[in-house]
C-alpha positions as CSV (number, residue, x, y, z in Angstrom):
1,X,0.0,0.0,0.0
2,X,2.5,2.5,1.0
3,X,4.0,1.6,-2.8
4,X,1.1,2.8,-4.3
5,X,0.8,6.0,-1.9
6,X,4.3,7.0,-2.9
7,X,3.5,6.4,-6.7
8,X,0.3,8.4,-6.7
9,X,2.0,11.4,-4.4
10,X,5.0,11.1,-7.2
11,X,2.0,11.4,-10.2
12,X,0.2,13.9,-8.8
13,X,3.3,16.3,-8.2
14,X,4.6,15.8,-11.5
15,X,1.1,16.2,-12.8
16,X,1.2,19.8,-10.4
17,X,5.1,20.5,-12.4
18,X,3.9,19.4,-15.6
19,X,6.4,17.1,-15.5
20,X,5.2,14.7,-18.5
21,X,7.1,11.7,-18.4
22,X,7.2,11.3,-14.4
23,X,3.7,12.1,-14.1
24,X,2.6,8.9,-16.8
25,X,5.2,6.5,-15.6
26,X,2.7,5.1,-13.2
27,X,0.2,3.9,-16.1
28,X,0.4,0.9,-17.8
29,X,1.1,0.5,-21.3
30,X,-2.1,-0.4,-22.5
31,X,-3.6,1.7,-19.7
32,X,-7.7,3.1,-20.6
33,X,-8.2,6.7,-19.2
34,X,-12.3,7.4,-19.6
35,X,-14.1,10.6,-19.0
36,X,-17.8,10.1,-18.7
37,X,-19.0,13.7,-18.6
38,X,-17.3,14.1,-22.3
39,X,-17.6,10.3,-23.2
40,X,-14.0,10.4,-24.5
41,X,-11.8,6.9,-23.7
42,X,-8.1,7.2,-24.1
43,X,-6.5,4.0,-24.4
44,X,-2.3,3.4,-23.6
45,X,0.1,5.5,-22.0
46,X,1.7,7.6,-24.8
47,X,-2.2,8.5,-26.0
48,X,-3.0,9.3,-22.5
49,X,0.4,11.4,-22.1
50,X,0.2,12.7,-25.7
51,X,-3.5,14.1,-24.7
52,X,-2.4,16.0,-21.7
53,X,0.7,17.2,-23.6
54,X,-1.3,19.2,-26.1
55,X,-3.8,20.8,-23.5
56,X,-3.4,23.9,-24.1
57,X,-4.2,25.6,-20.9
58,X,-2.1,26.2,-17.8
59,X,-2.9,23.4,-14.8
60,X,-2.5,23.5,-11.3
61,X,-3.2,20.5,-9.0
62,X,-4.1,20.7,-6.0
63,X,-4.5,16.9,-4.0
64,X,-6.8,17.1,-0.9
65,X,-7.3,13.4,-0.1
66,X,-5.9,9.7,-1.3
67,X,-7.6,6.8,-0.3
68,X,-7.9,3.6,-1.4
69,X,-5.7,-0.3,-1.2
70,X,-5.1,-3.1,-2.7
71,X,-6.3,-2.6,-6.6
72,X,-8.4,0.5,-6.2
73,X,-7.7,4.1,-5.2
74,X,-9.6,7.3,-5.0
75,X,-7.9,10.5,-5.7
76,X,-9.8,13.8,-4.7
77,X,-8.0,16.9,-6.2
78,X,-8.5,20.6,-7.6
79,X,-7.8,20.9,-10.8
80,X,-6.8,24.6,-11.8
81,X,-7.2,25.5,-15.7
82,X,-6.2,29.3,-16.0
83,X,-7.1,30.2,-12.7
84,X,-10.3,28.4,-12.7
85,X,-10.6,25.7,-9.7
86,X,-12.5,22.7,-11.1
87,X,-13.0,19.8,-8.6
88,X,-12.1,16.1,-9.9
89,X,-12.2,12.5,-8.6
90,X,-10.2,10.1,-10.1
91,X,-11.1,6.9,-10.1
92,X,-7.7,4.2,-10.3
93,X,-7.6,1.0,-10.7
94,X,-4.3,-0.9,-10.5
95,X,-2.6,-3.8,-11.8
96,X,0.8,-5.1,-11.2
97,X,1.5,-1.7,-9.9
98,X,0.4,0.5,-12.2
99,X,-2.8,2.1,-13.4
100,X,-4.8,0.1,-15.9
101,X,-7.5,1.7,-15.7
102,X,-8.9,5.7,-14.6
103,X,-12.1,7.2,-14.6
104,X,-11.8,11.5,-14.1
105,X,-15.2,13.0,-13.2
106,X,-15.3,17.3,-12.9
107,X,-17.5,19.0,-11.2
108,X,-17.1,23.5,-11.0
109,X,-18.0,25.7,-8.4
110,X,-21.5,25.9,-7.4
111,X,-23.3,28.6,-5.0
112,X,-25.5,26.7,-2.1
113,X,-29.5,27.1,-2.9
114,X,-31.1,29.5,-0.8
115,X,-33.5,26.9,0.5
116,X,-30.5,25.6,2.3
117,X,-28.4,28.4,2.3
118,X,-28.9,29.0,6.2
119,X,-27.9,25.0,7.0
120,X,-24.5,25.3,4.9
121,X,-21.0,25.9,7.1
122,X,-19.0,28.3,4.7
């Protein structure tokens, strides 16, 4: 477990230093990367590196919790395009210790409803 913790602190500060061939050394070579929200499926490392190459914008990540063992980990992050938080969850799932396969779902910024507005801790 503590293998995988160190890999996945490694990928997401390389990911944070655009650091492109650190940050994709923990995926396997015929690794899938979906996105549901889009309905885009990446499959292999160099596709999946080769996409996040060419993205234009400037990224910031931000991790706020790891969890996860064995096979399966949950990453919780911010991730920052041009200034504009965006919060993720990546879904990993290893195998021989890498990733084989990852599932990214976004989610932006949201004001709380003013039905509940007086409930919410700000």
């Amino acid at each position: 477990m503590d293998d995988v913790r160190a890999a996945l602190e490694r990928h997401w500060t390389a990911s944070d230093a655009n650091d492109f061939d650190i940050e994709h050394d923990i995926y396997h070579e015929d690794a899938m990367l979906y996105y549901p929200q889009s309905g885009e499926r990446i499959r292999g490392r160099h596709n999946i590196q080769m996409s996040r190459l060419v993205q234009p914008n400037e990224k910031r990540f931000t991790v706020r919790r790891i969890i996860g063992s064995g096979e399966l980990w949950v990453n919780e992050f911010i991730l920052t395009y041009d200034g504009i938080p965006s919060y993720a969850v990546s879904i990993m799932e290893f195998r021989e210790g890498r990733v084989a396969n990852e599932t990214q779902y976004f989610a932006d910024r949201f004001e709380p409803a003013v039905s509940r507005a007086h409930l919410v801790e700000r």
